[in-house]
N, C-alpha and C positions, 0 to 999 in steps of 0.2 A: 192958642194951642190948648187943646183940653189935656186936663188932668192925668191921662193914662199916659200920652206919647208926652209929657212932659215927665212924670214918673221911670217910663221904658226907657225913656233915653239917656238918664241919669246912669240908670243901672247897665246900658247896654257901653257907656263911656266910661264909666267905674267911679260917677262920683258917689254912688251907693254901692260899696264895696261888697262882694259877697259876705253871708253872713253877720249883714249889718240889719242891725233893729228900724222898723221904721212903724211910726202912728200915727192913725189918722190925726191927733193933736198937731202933733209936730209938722205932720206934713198941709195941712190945712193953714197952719201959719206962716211956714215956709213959703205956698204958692199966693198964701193972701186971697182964700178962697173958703166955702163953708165946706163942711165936713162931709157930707152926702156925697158931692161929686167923687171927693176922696176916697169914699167906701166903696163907690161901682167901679171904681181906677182899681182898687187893691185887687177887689173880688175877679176882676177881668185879669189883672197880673198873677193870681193864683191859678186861674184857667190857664194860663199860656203856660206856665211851670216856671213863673219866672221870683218867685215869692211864697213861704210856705208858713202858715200862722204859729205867731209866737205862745204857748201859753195863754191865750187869752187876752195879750196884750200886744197887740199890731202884730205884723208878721216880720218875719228876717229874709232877705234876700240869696237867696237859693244858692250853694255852694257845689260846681261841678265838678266831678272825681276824672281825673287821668280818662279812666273808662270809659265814665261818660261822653267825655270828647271826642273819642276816638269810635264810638260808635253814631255820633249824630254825625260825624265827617263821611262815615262809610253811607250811611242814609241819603245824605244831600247829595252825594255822589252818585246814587242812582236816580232820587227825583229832577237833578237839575241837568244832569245827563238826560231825561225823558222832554225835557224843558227846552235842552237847548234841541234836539230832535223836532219836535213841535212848531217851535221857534221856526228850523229850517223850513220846513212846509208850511205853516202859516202867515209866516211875516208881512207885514204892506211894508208900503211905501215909506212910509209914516213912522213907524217902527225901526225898520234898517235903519234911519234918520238918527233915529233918538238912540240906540245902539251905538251907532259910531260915534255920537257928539258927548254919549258919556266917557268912551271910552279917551277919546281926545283929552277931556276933563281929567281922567286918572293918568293918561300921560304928562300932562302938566304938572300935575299934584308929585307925581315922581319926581320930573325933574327938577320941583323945587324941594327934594324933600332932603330935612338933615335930622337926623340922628336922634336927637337930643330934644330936639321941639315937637312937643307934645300937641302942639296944633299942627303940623305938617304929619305928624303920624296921620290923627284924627282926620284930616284932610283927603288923605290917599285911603282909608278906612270908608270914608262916604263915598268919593267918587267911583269904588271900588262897587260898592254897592250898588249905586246907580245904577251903572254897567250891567251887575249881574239880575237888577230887576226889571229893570227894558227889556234883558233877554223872555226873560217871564212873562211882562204883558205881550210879547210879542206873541207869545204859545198860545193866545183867544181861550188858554184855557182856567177857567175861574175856581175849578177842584182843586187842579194839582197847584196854583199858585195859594190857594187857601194853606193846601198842607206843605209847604215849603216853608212858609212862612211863620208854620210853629216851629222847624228847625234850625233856621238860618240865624236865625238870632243869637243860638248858645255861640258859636264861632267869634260872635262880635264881642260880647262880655267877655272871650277869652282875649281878646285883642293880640289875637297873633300879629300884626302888623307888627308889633315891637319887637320880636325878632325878626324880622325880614330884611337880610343883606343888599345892596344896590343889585347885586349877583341875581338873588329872588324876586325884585321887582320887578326887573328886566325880563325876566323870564317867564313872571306871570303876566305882565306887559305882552309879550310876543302871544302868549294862549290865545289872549283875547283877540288879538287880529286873527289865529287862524279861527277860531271865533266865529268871527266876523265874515270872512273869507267863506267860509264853510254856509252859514246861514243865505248869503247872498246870494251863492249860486246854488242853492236849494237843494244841499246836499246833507240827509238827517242824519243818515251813520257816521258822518266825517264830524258833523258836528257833536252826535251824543258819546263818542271817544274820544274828541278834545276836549270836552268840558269834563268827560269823567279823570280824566288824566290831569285837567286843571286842578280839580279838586283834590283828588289823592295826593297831588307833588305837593299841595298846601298841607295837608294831615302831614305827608313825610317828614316837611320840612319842619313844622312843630314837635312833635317827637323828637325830633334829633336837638330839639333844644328842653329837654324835658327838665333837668336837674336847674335849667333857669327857671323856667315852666313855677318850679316848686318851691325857688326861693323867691322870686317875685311877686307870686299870686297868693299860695297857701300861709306862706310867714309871712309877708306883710313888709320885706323888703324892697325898696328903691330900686330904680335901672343903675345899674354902674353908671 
C-alpha cells in the first residue's frame, strides 16, 4: 500500500487525531520508507484538505468545525443523490451485483456489531462505505465520483458511526435496500430522494448528538 492511503487511512480511523503534528521524519520511520514518497503523500493530503502545514515544520492534521460538518453533509447530499440517480439509469449487471453484496456485507457488520468494540464500529464504518461507492461506480460517471470523493471523507474522520444506536443502523440498513430496490428497477427520482433523505437522517442524527459530538472529538475525551 503506498504511502498516501496508508497516511489517509490513519487519519480517516483517527490514529492521527485531528490537530496532531505529523513529519516527514517521523513519518518516514514509522512506515519504514525514504522520505520523498512521504513528501508527495503530505503534498497530495494538503490537496485533499486533509492536512494543513505546520510552521515549517510538517503539517498538523486538519481540525473540522461543527460547521464545517454540517455543510459537507448538506453537499454529499446532493452529489450522491445525483449518483444514486445516475446509478438508476446507468447500472449493469455487474454493478447491481456488487451493490447488493456490499450491502449484505454491512448487514452482517450490523448484526455483529457491539457497542464498545472499536473494530465492529470500524467494520460497519467500511462496509458502509463499500456500499455507498459501488453506488458511485455504478453512475459510469468519473467527474462526479472525482468530486465526491473530495467530500466523503470528512464524514468518516468524524466517525459518526460511534453514535449510531441499533435503532440507526437498522434504519440506515432499510435506506439502502430501498436503495437498491429503487436502482433495479431503473427508477432515478426514487432513488435520488432516498439517498438524499439517507444522507440527511445521517447529518440529523449526528447533530442531535452534538454536546457528545464536543466532548469526545474537540477535548479529547473517551466513549463512556
Amino acid at each position: 500500500m503506498d504511502p498516501y492511503t496508508i497516511i489517509k487511512s490513519a487519519i480517516i480511523i483517527g490514529d492521527f487525531e485531528p490537530g496532531q503534528r505529523l513529519t516527514e521524519e517521523a513519518l518516514a520511520i514509522q512506515l519504514n520508507i525514504s522520505r520523498t514518497p512521504i513528501r508527495k503523500a503530505i503534498q497530495q493530503l494538503e490537496s485533499d484538505g486533509l492536512v494543513t502545514p505546520f510552521q515549517r515544520r510538517g503539517v498538523i492534521v486538519r481540525e473540522f468545525s461543527l460547521t464545517d460538518i454540517r455543510q459537507i453533509y448538506d453537499l454529499r447530499s446532493i452529489l450522491e443523490s445525483m449518483a444514486a440517480g445516475e446509478a438508476a439509469l446507468n447500472c449493469s449487471a455487474e454493478n447491481l451485483k456488487k451493490i447488493i453484496e456490499t450491502n449484505e456485507l454491512y448487514e452482517k457488520a450490523i448484526a455483529k456489531h457491539t457497542q464498545s468494540d472499536l473494530t465492529s464500529i470500524q467494520n460497519i464504518q467500511q462496509t458502509n462505505q463499500a456500499f455507498h461507492e459501488a453506488i458511485f461506480e455504478a453512475t459510469n460517471n468519473e467527474h462526479l465520483r472525482f468530486h465526491i470523493g473530495k467530500v466523503i471523507v470528512v464524514p468518516l474522520i468524524f466517525r459518526s458511526f460511534y453514535w449510531y444506536s441499533e435503532t440507526k443502523l437498522l434504519q440506515s440498513l432499510e435506506s439502502h435496500k430501498t436503495l437498491i430496490e429503487a436502482i433495479r428497477n431503473r427508477e432515478p427520482e426514487r432513488a435520488k430522494s432516498a439517498m438524499k433523505e439517507h444522507i440527511l437522517q445521517g447529518r440529523d442524527y449526528v447533530f442531535a448528538n452534538e454536546d457528545k459530538i464536543n466532548r469526545e472529538l474537540w477535548r479529547g475525551e473517551k466513549n463512556d
